[in-house]
N, C-alpha and C positions, 0 to 999 in steps of 0.2 A: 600363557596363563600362569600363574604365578600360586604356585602351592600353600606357600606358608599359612596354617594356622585352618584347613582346608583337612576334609577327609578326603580317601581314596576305598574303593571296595575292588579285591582284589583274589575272586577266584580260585581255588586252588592255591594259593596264596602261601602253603603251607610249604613248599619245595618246588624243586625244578625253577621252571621261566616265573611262575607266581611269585613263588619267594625272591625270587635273585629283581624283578618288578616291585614286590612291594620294601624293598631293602633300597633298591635306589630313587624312589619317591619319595620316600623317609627323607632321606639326605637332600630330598628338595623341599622339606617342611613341609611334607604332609603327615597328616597322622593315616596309615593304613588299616584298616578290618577285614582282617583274614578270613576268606570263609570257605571252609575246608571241610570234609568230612573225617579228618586225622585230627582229632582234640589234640592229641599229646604235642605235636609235632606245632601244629598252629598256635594254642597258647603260647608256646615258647616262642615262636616267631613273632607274635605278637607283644610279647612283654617286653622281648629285647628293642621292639622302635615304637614305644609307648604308644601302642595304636592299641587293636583289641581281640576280641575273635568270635565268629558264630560260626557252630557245627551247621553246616549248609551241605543239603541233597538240590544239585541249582533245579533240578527239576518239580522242587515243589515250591510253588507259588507261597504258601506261608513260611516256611523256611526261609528264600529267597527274602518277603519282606521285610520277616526280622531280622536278614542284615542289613539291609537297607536303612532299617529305621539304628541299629547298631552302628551304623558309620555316620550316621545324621547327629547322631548323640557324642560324638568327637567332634564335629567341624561342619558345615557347610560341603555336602559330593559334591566333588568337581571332579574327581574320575574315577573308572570302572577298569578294569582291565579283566577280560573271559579268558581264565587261563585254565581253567578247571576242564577235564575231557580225557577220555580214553580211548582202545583202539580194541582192533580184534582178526583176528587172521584164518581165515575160511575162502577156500574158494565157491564159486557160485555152485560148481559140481565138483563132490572130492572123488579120488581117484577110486573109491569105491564104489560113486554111482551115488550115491548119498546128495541132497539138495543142503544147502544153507541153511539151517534153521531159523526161519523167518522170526524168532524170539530173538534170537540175539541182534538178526539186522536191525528190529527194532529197537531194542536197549542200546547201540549206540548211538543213531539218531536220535532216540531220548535226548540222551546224555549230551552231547557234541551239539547237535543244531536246536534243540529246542528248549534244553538247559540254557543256552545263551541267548536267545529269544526271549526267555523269559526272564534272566537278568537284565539284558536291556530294558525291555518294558516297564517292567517293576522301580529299576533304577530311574530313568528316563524319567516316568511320572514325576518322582520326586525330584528330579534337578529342573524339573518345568516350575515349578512351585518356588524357586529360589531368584533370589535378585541376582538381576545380571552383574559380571563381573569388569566390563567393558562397554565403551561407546557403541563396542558392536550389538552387544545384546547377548555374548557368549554367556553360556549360565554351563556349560562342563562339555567334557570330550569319555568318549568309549572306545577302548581298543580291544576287539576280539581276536583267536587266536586260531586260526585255519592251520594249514600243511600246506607244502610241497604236492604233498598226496591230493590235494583237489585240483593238479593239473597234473599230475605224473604217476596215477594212482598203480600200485606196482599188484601182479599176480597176489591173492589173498585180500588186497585193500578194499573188496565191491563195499563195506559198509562204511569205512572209515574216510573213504575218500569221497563217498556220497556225500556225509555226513559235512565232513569238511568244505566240500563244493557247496553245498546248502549257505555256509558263513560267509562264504567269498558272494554267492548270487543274493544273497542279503542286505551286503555293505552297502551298496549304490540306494537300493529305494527305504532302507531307513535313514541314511543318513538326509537324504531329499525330504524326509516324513519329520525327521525332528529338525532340520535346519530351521521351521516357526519356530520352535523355543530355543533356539540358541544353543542346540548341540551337537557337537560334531563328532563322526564316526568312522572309525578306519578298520582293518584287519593288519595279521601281520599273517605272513604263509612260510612259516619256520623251515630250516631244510635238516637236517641231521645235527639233534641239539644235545650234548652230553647231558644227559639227566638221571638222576637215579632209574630210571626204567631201563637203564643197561645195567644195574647192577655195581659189584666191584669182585676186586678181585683180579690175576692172572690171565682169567680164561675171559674174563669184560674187557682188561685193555688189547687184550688182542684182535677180542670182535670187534672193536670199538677201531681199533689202526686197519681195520681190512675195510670196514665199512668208508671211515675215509680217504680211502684210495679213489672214490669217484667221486669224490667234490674236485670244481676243477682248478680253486687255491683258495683260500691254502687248504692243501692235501689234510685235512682234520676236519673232525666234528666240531660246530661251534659252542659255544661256551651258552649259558642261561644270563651271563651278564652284558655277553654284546646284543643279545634278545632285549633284555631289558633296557640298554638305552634307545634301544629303538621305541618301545613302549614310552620311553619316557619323551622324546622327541614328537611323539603323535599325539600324546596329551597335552604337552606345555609348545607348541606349534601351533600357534593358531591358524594359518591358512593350510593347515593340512585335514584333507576334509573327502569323504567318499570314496578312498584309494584302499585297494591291497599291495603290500608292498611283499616281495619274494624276499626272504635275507637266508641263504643259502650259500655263499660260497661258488656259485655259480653251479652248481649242481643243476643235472635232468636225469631224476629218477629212470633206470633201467625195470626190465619185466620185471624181474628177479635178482 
C-alpha cells in the first residue's frame, strides 16, 4: 500500500515504538497524527514530520474520534498503529496476604485491550467510508501492539498480560469482521524493547545489559526502530493479514 500523500494515526505516537513508528512512516509519505496524552513531547513529534497531534485518552470514544477526524484532515487513513498502553506489577496475592486490587486490574485492561478496541473501531468506521485504494478493495491496514507477556506472562504480569492476551485473542475475528471493507489487521507481540520506560543513566544501562542476557541473540534489548519496520512492513504488505508476529530476539520469558 503505498503511503504518499495518506494519513497514519499513531497511538502513543509521542515516544518509544510510537514514535520511532510514526518517524518511519513519515519517510514513507505519510503524514502521521500523533495522539498521545504528552502534548509537549507530541507536538514536537508532530511538527518535526509535518503531520499533527491530538491529546488523546484512547479510552475515550470522543477523544479517540477527534483524532480520527485530525488525521482525516491531513490525508485519506490508511493506517493506525496501537502503540499507546501501560503495565503494572502486583501479584494476584502479595506476600502480605493482601489481594490485587481489582481497580488497577481494571485500569489496565481499560487502557491496553479496550483503548485499542476502541481505536480500531472508531478508526475502522472511517476507513470503511474511503475509496478503495486497489483492485482488491483495500481501503487501510491496523497494527496493534501486544507483548511477549501475552504468552510468557512473568510472576507480577496477572494484568498486563491479560490485558495483552485480550489484543492477540482479538486479531483473528476483527481482522475476519473488517476484511468486508477492505482492512487488514495484525499485532506485533514486542519482546524486551529499549524504551524510555527504563530510564537512563548508570544504574538503566546496567539493568538494561542484565535484562538482555535472556534473549537468545543477539544477547540485547531490541531497539523501537527494528519494532518499527516491522509496523511498517504490516501496513504497506498487503497479503499480511490476521497474524501476530513475536519479534523478540528469540526470547521465552522466565517466572522471574
Amino acid at each position: 500500500m503505498d503511503l504518499n500523500g495518506a494519513s497514519v494515526l499513531v497511538t502513543g505516537g509521542a515516544s518509544g515504538i510510537g514514535e520511532a513508528s510514526a518517524r518511519q512512516l513519515a519517510a514513507r509519505g505519510a503524514r502521521p497524527l500523533i495522539a498521545d496524552l504528552n502534548e509537549e513531547k507530541g507536538q514536537k513529534v508532530a511538527g518535526e514530520l509535518n503531520g499533527a497531534f491530538a491529546k488523546t485518552d484512547v479510552t475515550s470514544t470522543e477523544q479517540v474520534q477527534a483524532a480520527v477526524d485530525a488525521a482525516l484532515a491531513l490525508g485519506p487513513l490508511r493506517g493506525v498503529v496501537n502503540a499507546a498502553g501501560l503495565g503494572n506489577a502486583n501479584r494476584t496475592v502479595d506476600r502480605k496476604g493482601n489481594p490485587f486490587p481489582l481497580d488497577q486490574f481494571e485500569f489496565v485492561i481499560k487502557v491496553n485491550l479496550i483503548g485499542t478496541f476502541n481505536c480500531i473501531r472508531l478508526a475502522a468506521a472511517a476507513m470503511s467510508k474511503q475509496d478503495a485504494v486497489d483492485d482488491d478493495g483495500q481501503r487501510g491496514s491496523i497494527v496493534n501492539m501486544a507483548s511477549v507477556a501475552a504468552f510468557d506472562g512473568q510472576i507480577g504480569q496477572a494484568a498486563y498480560s491479560a490485558s495483552k492476551g485480550g489484543v492477540v485473542g482479538l486479531t483473528l475475528p476483527v481482522a475476519r469482521d473488517l476484511a468486508a471493507v477492505g482492512i487488514r489487521v495484525n499485532t506485533i507481540a514486542p519482546g524486551l524493547i529499549d524504551t524510555p520506560i527504563y530510564g537512563q543513566g548508570e544504574a538503566s544501562e546496567a539493568f538494561k545489559a542484565n535484562l538482555g542476557r535472556n534473549v537468545l541473540f543477539p544477547k540485547r534489548l531490541g531497539s523501537a526502530d527494528e519494532l518499527a519496520s516491522v509496523v511498517v512492513e504490516l501496513i504497506t504488505n498487503d497479503y499480511m493479514n490476521g497474524e501476530t508476529l513475536r519479534v523478540d530476539g528469540g526470547i521465552r520469558m522466565p517466572p522471574k
